[in-house]
C-alpha positions as a LaTeX table, in Angstrom:
\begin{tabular}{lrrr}
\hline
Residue & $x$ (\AA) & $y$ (\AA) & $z$ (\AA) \\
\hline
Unk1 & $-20.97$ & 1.01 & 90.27 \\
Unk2 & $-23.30$ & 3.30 & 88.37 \\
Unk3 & $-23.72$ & 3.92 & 84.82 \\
Unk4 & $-25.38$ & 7.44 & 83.50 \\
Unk5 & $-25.08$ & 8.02 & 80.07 \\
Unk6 & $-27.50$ & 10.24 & 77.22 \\
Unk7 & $-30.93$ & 9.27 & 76.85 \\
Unk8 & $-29.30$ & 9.09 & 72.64 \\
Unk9 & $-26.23$ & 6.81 & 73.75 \\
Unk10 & $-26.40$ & 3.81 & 71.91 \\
Unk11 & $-26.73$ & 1.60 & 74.51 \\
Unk12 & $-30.38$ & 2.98 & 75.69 \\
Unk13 & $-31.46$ & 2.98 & 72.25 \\
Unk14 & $-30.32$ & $-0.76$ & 71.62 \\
Unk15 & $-32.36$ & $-1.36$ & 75.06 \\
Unk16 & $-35.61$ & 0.01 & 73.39 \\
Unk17 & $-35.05$ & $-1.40$ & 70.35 \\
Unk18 & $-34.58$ & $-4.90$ & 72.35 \\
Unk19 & $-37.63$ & $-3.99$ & 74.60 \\
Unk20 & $-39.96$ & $-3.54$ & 70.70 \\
Unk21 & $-39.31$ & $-7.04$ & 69.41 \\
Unk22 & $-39.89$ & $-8.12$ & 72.77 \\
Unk23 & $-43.20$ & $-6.02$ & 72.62 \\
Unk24 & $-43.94$ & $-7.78$ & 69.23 \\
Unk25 & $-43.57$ & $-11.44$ & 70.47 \\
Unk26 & $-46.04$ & $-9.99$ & 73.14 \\
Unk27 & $-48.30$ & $-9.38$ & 70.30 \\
Unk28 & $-47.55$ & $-12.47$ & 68.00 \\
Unk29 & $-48.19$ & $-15.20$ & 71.29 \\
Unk30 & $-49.95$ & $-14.90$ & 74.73 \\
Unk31 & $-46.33$ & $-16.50$ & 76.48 \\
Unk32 & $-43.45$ & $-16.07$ & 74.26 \\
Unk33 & $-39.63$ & $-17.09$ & 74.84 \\
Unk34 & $-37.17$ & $-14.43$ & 73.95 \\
Unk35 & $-34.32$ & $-13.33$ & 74.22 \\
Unk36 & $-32.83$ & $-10.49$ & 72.39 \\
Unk37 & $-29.26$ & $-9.10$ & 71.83 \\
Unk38 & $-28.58$ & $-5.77$ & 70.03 \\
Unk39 & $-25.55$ & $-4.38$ & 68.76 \\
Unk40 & $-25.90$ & $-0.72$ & 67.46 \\
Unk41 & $-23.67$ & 1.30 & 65.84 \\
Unk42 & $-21.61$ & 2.89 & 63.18 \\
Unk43 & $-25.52$ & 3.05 & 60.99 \\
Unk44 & $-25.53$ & $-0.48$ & 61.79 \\
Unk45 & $-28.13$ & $-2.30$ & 64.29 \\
Unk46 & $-27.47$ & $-5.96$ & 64.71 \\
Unk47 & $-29.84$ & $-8.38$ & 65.97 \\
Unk48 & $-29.83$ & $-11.78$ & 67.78 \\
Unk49 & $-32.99$ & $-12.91$ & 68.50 \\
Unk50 & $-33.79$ & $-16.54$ & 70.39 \\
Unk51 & $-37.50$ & $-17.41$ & 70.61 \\
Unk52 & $-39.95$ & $-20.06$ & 70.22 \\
Unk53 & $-42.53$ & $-17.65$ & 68.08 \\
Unk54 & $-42.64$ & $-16.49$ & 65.01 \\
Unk55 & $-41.33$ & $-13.34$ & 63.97 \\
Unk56 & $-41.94$ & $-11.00$ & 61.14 \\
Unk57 & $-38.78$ & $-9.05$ & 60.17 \\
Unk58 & $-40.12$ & $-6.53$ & 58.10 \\
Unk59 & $-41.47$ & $-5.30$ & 61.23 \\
Unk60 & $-38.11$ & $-5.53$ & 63.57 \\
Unk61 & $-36.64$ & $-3.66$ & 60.72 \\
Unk62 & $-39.59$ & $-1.31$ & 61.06 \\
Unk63 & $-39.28$ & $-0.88$ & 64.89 \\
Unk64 & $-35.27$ & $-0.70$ & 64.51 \\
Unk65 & $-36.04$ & 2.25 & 62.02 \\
Unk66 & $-38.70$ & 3.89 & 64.17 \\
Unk67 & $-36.56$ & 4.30 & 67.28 \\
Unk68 & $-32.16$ & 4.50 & 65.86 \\
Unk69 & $-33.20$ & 6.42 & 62.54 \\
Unk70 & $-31.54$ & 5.17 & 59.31 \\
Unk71 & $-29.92$ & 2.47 & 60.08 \\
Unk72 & $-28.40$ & $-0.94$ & 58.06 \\
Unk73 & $-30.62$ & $-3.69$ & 59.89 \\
Unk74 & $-29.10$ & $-7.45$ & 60.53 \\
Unk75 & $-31.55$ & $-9.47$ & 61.99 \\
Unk76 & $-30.92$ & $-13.12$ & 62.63 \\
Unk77 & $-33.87$ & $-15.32$ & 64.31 \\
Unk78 & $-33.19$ & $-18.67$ & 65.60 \\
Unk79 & $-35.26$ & $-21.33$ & 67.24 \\
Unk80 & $-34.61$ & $-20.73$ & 71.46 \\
Unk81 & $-31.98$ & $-23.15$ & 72.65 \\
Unk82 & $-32.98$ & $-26.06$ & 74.39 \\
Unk83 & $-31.31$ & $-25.74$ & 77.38 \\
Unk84 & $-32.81$ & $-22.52$ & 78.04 \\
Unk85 & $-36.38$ & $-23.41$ & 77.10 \\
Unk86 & $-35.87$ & $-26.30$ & 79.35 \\
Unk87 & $-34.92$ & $-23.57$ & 82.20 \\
Unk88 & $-38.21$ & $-21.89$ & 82.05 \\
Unk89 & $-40.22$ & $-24.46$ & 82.09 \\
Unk90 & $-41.65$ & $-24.18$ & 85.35 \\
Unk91 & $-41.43$ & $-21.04$ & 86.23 \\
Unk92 & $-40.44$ & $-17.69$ & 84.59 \\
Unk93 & $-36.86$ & $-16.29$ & 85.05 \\
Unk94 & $-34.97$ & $-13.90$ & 83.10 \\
Unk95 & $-31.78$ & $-11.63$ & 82.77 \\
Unk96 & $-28.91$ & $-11.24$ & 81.88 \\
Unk97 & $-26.35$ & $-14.39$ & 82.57 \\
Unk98 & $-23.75$ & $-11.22$ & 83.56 \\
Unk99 & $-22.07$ & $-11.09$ & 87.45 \\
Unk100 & $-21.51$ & $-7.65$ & 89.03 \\
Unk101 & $-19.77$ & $-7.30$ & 91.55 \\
Unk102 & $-20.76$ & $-3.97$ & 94.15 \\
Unk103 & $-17.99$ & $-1.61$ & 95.19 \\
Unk104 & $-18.10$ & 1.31 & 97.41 \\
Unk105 & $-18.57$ & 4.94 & 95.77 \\
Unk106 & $-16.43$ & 7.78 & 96.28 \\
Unk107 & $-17.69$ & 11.22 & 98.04 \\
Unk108 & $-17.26$ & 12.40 & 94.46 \\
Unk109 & $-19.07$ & 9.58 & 92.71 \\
Unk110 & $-22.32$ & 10.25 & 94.21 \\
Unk111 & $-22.18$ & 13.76 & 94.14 \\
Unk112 & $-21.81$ & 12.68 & 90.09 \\
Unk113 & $-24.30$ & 10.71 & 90.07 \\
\hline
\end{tabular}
């Protein structure tokens, strides 16, 4: 499987928008636990954020605006779910809790890619 798509596709800019707050919980606490969903779209950007810091949204909103342009910002910030904090208690893990599966490539498909 391989994905290429326009540095402009939504997708990579939800990624950097995702990869900012992350940057700002970097800035707010020496250790922070996050995790960060964005949906981008339609001059929308909605955000899911789960983390055990404090947040200021005025400056998601700013980073959102800084990287997708004029956009309608939805930012919801909850306290990180137990279970999860309990995860990462001992050590640090994280990704994505998706399951790909590998598949051969066509002759075609990686002259594509």
């Amino acid at each position: 499987m391989f994905e290429k798509v326009n540095p402009k596709h939504p997708d990579k800019i939800a990624d950097c928008i995702a990869g900012a707050i992350v940057d700002l919980a970097y800035k707010e606490k020496h250790n922070p636990k996050i995790a960060v969903e964005v949906l981008l779209g339609h001059g929308n950007c909605h955000v899911i954020i789960e983390t055990d810091c404090n947040l200021n949204k005025k400056e998601i909103e700013t980073a959102i605006n800084r990287i997708a342009g004029d956009v309608i910002a939805d930012i919801k910030i909850v306290e990180q779910d137990i279970h999860l904090s309990n995860n990462q208690k001992e050590k640090i893990r994280c990704g994505d809790n998706g399951i790909f599966k590998g598949v051969p490539t066509s002759d075609e498909e990686k002259k594509l890619s």
